[in-house]
Every structure is written in C-alpha cells, then in structure tokens.
VEXSE-479286 format. One record per residue: x, y, z of N, C-alpha, C in turn; residue number from 1. Coordinates in pm, 1 decimal, always signed. Last residue first. Layout:
// VEXSE-479286
<node <X; Y; Z>; <X; Y; Z>; <X; Y; Z>; NUM>
...
***
This chain:
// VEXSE-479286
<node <-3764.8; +437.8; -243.9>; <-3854.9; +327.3; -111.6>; <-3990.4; +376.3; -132.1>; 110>
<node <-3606.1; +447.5; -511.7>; <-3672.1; +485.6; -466.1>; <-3750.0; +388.7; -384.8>; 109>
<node <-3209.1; +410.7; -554.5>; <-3320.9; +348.5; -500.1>; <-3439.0; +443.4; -445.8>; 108>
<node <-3050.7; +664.4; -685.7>; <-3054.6; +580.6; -583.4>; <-3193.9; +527.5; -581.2>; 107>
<node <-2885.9; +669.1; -1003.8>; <-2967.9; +722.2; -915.9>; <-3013.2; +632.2; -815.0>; 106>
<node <-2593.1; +579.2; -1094.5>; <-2710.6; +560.5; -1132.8>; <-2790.4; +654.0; -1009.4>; 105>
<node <-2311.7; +832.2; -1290.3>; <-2367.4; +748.8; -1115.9>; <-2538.7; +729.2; -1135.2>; 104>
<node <-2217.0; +732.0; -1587.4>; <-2299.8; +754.7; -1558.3>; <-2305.9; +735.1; -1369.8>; 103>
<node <-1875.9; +900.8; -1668.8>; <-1946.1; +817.4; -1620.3>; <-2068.8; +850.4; -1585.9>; 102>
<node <-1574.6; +1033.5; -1815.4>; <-1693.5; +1083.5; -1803.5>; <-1783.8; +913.7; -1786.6>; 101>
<node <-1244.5; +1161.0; -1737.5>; <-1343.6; +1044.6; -1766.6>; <-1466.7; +1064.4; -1677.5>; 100>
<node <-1112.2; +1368.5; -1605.4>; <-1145.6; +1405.5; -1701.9>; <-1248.2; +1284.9; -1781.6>; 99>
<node <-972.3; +1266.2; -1351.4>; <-915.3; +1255.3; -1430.1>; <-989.5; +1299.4; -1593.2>; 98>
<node <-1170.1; +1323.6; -1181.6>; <-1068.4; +1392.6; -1193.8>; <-1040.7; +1417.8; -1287.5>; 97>
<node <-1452.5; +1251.9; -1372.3>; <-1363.5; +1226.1; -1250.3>; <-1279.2; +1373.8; -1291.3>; 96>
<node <-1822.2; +1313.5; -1409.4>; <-1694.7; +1309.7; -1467.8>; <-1581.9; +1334.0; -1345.8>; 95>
<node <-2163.7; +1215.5; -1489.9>; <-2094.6; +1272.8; -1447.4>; <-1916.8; +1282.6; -1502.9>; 94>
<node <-2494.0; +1223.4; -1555.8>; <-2344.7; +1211.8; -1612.9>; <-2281.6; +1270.8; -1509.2>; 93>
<node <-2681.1; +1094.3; -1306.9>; <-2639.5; +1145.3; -1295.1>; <-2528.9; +1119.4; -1385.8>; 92>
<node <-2968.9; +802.0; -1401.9>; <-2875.2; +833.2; -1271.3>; <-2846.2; +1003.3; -1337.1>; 91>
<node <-3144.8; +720.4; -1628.5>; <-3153.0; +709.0; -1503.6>; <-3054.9; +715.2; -1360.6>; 90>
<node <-3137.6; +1042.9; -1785.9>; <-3079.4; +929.5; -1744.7>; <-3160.8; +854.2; -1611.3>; 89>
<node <-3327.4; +1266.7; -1857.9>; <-3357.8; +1120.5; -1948.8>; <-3245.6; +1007.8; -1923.0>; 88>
<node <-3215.9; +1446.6; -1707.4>; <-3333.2; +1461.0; -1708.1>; <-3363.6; +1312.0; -1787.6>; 87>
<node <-2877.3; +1451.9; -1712.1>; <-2943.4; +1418.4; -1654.3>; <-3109.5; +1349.6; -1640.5>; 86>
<node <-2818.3; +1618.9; -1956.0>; <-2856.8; +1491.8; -1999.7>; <-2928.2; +1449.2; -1887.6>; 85>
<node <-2698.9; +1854.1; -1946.0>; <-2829.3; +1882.4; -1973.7>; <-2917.2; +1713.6; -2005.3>; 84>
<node <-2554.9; +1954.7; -1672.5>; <-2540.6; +1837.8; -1795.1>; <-2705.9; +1849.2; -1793.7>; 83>
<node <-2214.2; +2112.4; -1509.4>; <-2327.5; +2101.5; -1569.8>; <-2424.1; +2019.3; -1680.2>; 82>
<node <-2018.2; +2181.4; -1457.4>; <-2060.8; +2103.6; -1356.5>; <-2172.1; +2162.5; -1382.2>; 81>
<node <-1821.2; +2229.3; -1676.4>; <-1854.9; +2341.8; -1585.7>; <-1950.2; +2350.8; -1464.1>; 80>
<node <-1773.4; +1983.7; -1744.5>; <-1625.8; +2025.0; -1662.7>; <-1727.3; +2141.5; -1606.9>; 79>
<node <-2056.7; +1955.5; -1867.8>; <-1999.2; +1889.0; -1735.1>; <-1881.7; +1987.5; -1683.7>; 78>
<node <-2003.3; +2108.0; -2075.6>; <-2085.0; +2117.7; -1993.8>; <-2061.2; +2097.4; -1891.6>; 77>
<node <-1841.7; +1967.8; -2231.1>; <-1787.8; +2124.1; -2186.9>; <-1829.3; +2151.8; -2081.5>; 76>
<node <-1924.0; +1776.0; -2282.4>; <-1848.3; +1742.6; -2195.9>; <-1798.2; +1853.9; -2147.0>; 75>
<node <-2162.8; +1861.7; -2406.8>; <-2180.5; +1795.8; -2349.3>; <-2054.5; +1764.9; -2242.0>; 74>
<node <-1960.1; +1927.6; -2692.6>; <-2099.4; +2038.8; -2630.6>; <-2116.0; +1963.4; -2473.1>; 73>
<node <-1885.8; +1698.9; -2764.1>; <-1819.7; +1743.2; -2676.4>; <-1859.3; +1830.8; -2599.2>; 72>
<node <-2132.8; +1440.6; -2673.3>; <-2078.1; +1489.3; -2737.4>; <-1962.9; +1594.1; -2704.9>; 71>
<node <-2148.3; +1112.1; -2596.6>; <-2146.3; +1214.9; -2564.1>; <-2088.3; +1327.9; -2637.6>; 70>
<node <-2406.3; +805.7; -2653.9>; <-2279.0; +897.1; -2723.2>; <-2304.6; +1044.1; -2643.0>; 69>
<node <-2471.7; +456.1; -2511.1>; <-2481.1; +634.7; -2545.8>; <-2381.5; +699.5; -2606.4>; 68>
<node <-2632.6; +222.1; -2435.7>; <-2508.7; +240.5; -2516.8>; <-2561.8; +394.9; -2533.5>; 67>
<node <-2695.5; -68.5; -2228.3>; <-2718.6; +6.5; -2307.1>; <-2586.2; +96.3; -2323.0>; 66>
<node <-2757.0; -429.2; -2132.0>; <-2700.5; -284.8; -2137.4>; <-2738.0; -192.7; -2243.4>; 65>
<node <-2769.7; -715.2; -1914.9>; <-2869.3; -569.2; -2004.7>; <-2731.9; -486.5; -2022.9>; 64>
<node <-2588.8; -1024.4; -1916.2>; <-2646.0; -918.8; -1880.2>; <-2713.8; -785.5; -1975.2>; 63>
<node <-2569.0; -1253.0; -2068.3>; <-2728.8; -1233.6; -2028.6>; <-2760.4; -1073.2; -1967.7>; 62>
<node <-2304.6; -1256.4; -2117.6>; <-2407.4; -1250.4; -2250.7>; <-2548.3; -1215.0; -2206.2>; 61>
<node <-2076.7; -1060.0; -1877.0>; <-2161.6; -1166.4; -1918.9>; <-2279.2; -1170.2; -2051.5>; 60>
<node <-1884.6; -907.7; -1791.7>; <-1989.6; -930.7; -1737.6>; <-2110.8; -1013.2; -1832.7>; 59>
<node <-1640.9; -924.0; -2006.2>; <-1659.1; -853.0; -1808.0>; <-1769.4; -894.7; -1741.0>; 58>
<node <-1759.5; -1012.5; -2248.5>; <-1594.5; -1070.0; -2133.9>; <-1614.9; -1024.8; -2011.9>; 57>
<node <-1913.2; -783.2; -2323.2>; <-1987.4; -997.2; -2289.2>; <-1888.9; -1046.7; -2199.2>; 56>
<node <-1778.2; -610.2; -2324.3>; <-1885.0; -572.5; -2217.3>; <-1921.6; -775.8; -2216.5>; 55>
<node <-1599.8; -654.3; -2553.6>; <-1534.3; -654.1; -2400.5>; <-1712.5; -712.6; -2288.5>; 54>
<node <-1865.1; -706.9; -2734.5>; <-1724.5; -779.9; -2745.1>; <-1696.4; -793.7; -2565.2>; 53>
<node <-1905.2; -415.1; -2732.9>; <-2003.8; -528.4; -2725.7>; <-1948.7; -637.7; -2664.6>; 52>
<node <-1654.1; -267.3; -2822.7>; <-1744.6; -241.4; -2693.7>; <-1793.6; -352.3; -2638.2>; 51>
<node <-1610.9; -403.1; -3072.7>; <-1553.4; -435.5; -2960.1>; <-1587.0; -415.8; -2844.8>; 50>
<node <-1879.3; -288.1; -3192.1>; <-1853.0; -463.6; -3178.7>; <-1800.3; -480.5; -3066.2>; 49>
<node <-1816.0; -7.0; -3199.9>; <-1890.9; -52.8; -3071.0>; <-1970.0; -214.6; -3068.1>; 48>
<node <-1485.0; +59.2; -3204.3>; <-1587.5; +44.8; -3277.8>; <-1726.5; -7.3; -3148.5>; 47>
<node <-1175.6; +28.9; -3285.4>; <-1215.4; +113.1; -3207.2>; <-1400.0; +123.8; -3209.1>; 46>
<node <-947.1; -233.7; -3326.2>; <-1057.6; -130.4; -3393.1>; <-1166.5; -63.2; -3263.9>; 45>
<node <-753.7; -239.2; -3068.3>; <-687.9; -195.6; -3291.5>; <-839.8; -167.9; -3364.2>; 44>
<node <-861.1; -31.0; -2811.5>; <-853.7; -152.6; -2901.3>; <-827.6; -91.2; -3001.5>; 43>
<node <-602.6; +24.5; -2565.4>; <-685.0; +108.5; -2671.2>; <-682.9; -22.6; -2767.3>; 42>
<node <-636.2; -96.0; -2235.5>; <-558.1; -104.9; -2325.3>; <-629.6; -79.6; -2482.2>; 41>
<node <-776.9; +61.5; -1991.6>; <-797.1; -86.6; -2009.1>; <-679.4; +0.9; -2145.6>; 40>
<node <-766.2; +231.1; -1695.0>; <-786.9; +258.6; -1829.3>; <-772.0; +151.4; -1881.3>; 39>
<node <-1058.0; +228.8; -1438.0>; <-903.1; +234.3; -1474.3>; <-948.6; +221.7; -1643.6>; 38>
<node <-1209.6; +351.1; -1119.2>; <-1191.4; +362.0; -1259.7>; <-1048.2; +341.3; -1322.2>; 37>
<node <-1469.4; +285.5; -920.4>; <-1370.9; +252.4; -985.5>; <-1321.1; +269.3; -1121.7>; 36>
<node <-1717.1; +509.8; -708.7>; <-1670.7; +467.0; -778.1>; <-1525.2; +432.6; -855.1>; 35>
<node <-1907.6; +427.2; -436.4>; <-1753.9; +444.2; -455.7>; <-1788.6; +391.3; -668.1>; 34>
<node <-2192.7; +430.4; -342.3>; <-2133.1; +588.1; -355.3>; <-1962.4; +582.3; -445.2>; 33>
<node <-2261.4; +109.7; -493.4>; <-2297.1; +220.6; -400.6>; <-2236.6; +367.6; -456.0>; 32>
<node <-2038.3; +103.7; -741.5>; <-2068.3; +67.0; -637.8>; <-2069.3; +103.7; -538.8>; 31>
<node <-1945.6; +128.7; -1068.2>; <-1993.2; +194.3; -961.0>; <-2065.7; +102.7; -893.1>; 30>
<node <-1661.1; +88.5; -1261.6>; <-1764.5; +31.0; -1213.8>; <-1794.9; +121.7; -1066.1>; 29>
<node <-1534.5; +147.3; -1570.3>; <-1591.3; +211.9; -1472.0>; <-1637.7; +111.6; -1398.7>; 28>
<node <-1256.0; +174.9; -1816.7>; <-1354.4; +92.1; -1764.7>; <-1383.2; +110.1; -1645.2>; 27>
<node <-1199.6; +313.2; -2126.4>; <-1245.0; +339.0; -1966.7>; <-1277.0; +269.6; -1942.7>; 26>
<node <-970.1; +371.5; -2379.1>; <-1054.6; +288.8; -2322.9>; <-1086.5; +341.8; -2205.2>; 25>
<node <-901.4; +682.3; -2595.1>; <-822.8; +599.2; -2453.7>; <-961.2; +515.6; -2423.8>; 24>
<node <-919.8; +850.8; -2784.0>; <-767.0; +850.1; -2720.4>; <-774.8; +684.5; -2582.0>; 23>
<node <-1118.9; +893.0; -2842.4>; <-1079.5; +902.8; -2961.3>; <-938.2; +842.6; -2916.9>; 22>
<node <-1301.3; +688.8; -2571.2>; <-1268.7; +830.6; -2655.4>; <-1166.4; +789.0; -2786.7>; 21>
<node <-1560.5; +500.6; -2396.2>; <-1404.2; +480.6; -2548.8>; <-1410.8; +687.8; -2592.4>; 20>
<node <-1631.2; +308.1; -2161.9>; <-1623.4; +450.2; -2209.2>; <-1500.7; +459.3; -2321.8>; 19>
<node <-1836.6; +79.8; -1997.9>; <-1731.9; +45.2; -2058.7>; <-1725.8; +264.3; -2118.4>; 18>
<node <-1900.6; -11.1; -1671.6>; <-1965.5; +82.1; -1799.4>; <-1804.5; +84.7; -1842.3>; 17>
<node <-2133.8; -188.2; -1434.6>; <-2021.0; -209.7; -1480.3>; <-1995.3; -109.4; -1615.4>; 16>
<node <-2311.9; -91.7; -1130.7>; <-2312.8; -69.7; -1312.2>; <-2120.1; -138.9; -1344.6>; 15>
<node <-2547.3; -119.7; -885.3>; <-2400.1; -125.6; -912.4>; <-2424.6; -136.2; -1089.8>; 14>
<node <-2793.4; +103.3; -780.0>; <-2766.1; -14.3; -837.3>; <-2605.1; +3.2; -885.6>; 13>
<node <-2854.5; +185.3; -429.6>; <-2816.0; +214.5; -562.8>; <-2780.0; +84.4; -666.6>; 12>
<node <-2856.4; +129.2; -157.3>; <-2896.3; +187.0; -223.7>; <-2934.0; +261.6; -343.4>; 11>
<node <-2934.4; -200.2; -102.7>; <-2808.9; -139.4; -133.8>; <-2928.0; +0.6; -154.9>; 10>
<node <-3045.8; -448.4; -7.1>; <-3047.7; -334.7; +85.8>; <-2973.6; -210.2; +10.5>; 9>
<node <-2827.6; -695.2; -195.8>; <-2963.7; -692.6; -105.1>; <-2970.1; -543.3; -36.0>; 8>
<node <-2603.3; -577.6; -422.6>; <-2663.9; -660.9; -258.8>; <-2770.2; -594.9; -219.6>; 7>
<node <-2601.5; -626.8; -759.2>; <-2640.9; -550.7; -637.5>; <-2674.2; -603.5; -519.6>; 6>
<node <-2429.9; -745.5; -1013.5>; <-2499.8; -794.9; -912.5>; <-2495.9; -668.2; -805.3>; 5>
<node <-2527.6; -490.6; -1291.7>; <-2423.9; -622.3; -1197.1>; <-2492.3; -586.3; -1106.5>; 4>
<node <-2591.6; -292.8; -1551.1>; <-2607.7; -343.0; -1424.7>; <-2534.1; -443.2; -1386.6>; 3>
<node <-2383.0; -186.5; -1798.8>; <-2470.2; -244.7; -1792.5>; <-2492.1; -262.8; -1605.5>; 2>
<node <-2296.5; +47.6; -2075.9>; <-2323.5; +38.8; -1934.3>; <-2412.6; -81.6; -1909.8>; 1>
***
C-alpha cells in the first residue's frame, strides 16, 4: 500500500495498494469514499520483489509504502464483518464484493 497524490481539502488520503492471493493479483486504489478495483495479470513469481517491482511501475521509487499479511483467521473474520486488525491500522480492513480484501484509510483528523 502506498499513499498518492491527495487534493487539497480531501478527506481522506488516496492509497494506491497492490493485494496477491495464492490465485489472483489486486490492484486497489482508494479515493476519498470511491473505491477502484481490478485484477492485474498473476505474476510467474509470485513474491514480494515483484510486489515491490509493480508498486515502483504504478507509482513511483520515492513513494512510502508498506506491506502486510492477512491471514485466513482474518479473512473469515471480515466476510463476518469483522477485523480484529483495525485497532493498529491506520484506516479500516476491509473487503468487496468480490471477496478482495483492502485497506479504506481513515479520514482526516481537523
């Protein structure tokens, strides 16, 4: 996950976040309340170089990021719209429709 450019006034910070399962690439970006999600093409090594790798191609060598693991305990959780991770994120795990699991950052404190 890393930050991107945020407009002025926003209430939230925009994230660009890369997500790898055993089965399938994610690539997320949240902005404001909307978030985007499509599936990018499963890399031949599956590893968190390539993570590294993509995340410099999308958004750049200078930008921050960081890197988490979910477990499945954790994703059970969620579908039951529940997450014991919250408390040490700075936003909200969450998870789409489609069963892909994303951080929404937490909104701007004034």
């Amino acid at each position: 996950m890393s930050p991107t450019n945020t407009k002025p006034g926003a209430k939230r910070p925009n994230t660009y976040q890369l997500w790898l399962t055993e089965k399938a690439l994610w690539q997320i970006r949240t902005i404001e309340e909307k978030v985007e999600i499509e599936e990018l093409p499963y890399p031949k090594v599956a590893d968190v170089s390539e993570l590294d790798r993509l995340m410099r191609e999308k958004v750049g060598f200078a930008a921050g990021q960081g890197t988490m693991t979910v477990s499945s305990e954790e994703i059970r959780r969620l579908k039951a719209g529940l997450s014991s991770r919250d408390g040490s994120l700075n936003g909200r795990l969450s998870m789409s429709v489609e069963g892909v699991v994303f951080v929404m950052p937490n909104p701007y404190q004034l």
